[in-house]
C-alpha positions in Angstrom: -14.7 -2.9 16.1 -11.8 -2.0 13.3 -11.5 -5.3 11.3 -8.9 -5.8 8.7 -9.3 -8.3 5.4 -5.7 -9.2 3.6 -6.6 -10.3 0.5 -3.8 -11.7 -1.8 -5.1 -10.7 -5.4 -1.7 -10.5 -7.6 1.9 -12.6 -7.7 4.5 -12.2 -5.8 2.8 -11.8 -2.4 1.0 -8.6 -3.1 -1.8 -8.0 -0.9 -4.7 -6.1 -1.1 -6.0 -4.9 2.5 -10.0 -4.3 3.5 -10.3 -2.5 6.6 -13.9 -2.1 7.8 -16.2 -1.4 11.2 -18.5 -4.4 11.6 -21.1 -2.0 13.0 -21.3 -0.2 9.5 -19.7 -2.5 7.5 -18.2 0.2 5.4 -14.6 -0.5 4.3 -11.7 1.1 2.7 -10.1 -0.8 0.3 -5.9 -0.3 0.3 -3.4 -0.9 -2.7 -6.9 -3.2 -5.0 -4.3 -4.5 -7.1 -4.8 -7.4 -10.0 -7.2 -9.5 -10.0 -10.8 -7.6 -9.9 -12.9 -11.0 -9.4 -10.9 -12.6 -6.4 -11.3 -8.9 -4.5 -15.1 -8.8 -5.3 -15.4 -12.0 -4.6 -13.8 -11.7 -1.2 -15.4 -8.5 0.0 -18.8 -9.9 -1.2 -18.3 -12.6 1.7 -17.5 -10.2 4.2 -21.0 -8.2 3.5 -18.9 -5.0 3.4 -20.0 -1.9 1.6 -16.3 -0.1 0.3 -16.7 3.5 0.9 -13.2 4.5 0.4 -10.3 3.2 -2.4 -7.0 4.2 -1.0 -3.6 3.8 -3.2 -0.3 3.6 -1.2 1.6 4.6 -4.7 1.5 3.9 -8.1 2.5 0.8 -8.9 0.0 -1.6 -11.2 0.4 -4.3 -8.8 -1.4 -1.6 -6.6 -3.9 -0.2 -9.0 -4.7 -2.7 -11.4 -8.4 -2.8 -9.9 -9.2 0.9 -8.7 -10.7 1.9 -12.0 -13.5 -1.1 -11.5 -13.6 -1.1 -7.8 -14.7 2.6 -8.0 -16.7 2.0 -10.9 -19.0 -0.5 -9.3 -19.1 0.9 -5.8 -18.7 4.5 -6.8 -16.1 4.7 -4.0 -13.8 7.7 -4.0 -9.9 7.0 -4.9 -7.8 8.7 -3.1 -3.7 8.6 -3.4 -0.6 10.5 -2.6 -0.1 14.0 -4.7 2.9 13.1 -5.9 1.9 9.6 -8.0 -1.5 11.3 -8.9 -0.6 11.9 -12.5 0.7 8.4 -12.8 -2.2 6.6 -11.7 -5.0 9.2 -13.9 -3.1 7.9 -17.0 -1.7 11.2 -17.6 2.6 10.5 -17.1 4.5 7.8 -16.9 6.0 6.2 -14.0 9.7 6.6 -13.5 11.6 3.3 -13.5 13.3 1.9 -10.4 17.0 2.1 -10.1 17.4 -1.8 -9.5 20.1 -3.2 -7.2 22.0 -6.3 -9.1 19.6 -8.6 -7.3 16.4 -7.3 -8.1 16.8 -7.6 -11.9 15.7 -11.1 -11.9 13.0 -10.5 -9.7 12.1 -7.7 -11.7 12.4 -10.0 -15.0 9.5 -12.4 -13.2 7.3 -10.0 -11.7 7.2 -8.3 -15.3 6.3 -11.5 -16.7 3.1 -12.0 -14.9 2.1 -8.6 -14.8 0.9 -5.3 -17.3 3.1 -2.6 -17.9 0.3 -0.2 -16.7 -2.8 -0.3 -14.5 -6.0 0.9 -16.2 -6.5 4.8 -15.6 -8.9 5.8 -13.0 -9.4 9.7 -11.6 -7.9 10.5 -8.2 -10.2 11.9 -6.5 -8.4 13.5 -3.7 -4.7 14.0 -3.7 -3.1 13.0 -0.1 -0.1 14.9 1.6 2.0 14.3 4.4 -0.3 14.6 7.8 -3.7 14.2 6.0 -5.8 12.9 8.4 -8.9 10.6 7.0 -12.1 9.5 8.5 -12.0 5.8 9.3 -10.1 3.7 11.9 -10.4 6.3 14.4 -8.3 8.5 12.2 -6.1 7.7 9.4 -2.9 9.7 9.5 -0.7 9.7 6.1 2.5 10.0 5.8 4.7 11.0 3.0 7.1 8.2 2.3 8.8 9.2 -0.9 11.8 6.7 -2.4 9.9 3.7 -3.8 8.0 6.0 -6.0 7.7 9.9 -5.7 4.6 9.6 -4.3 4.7 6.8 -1.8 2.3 6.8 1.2 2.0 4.7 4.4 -1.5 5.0 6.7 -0.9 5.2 10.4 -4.2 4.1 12.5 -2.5 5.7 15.9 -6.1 4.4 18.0 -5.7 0.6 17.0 -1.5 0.6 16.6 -1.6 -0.5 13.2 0.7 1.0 10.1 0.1 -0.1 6.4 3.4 0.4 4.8 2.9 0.4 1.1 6.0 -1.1 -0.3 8.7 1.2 1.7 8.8 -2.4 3.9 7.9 -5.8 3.4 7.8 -9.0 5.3 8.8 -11.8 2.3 10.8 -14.1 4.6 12.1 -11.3 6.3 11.1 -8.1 7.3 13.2 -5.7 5.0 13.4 -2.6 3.1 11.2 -2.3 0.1 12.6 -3.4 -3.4 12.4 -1.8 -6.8 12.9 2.2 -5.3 13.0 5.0 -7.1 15.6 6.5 -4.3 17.2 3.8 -2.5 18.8 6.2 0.0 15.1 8.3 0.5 13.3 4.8 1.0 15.4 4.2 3.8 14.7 7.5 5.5 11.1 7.1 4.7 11.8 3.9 6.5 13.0 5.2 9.3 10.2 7.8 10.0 7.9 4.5 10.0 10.3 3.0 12.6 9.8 5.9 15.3 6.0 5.1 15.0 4.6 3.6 17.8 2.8 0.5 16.4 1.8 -3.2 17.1 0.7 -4.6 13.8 2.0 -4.1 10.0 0.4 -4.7 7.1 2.4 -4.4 4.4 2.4 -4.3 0.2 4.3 -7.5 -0.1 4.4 -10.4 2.3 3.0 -11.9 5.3 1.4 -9.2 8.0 2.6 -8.8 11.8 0.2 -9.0 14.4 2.1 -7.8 17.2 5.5 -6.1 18.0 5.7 -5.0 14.5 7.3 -1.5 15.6 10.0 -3.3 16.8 10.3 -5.0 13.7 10.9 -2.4 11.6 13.5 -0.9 13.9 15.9 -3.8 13.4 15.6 -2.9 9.9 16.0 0.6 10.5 19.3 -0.4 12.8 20.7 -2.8 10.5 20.4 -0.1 7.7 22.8 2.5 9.9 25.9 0.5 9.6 
């Protein structure tokens, strides 16, 4: 049975997700973010052996624990191609282009947070239609506009879609915040609205459980006009 651990482990409602088989207890851990002790700590009570560290882009609130989750569970990292560089140390991430009300947003979250995640190797580089071994089958896609290398992992068998931060659910389900590409997020929001799914897990903000495809397609809609 496909279980799925959210485990909140930075500000600002970033989540860090654990999805595992209880008959082999091996997880993947997606987007290990901030604080290293809380997400040990909370995997530790599960009993569940991470196999996998998967990066949905970037961003430090996403990375900031991959170089010591792999380093003490000798997990693989695995990310999208195009953010690769960015997360080994090697290049810098390119800043946002910030609508006029994300700057104080921005102001906070860069308050509470380091400029840059701790380098870690990327051990395989992911591109659009990848298919990975757990869930029944872990389809990426290529989401590129909150960072060049944005990801989102479709688990067609069990309906669920983990969206990175191309959507979140703070309050509302919206598009993403601090893009890259405002206009390409919201394409690579509407790819994720013509998936078939029930539940959404996503970067920032409270998961759906059920109807989350239609969810996102009010976003989508709204978005048009």
């Amino acid at each position: 049975m496909l279980k799925v651990l959210i485990a909140p482990v930075t500000p600002f409602q970033q989540n860090c997700s654990i999805v595992w088989c209880d008959e082999t207890m091996e997880g993947t851990a997606v987007d290990p973010g901030g604080d290293f002790e809380r997400l040990k700590q909370a995997i530790a009570e599960q009993g569940i052996k991470v196999t996998k560290v998967l990066l949905t882009h970037g961003h430090v609130d996403h990375t900031g624990s991959a170089a010591e989750l792999r380093e003490s569970t000798g997990a693989p990292v695995q990310a999208g191609a195009g953010d690769a560089a960015v997360i080994r140390g090697e290049a810098e991430m390119a800043p946002p282009v910030l609508q006029d009300t994300e700057r104080p947003i921005l102001e906070r979250r860069s308050a509470s947070l380091p400029d840059t995640a701790p380098p870690v190797p990327v051990d395989r580089e992911l591109v659009d239609a990848d298919v990975l071994d757990f869930g029944g089958g872990a389809e990426i896609l290529a989401i590129p506009g909150h960072t060049k290398g944005s990801i989102a992992i479709h688990l067609p068998r069990h309906g669920v879609l983990f969206t990175g931060d191309t959507v979140a659910n703070v309050g509302a389900v919206m598009l993403g915040t601090f893009n890259h590409d405002r206009a390409q997020t919201i394409a690579s929001l509407r790819r994720l609205a013509a998936l078939d799914v029930e539940t959404a897990r996503f970067g920032h903000g409270e998961p759906i459980g059920s109807g989350a495809g239609d969810r996102i397609r009010e976003v989508a809609d709204q978005l048009s006009h």
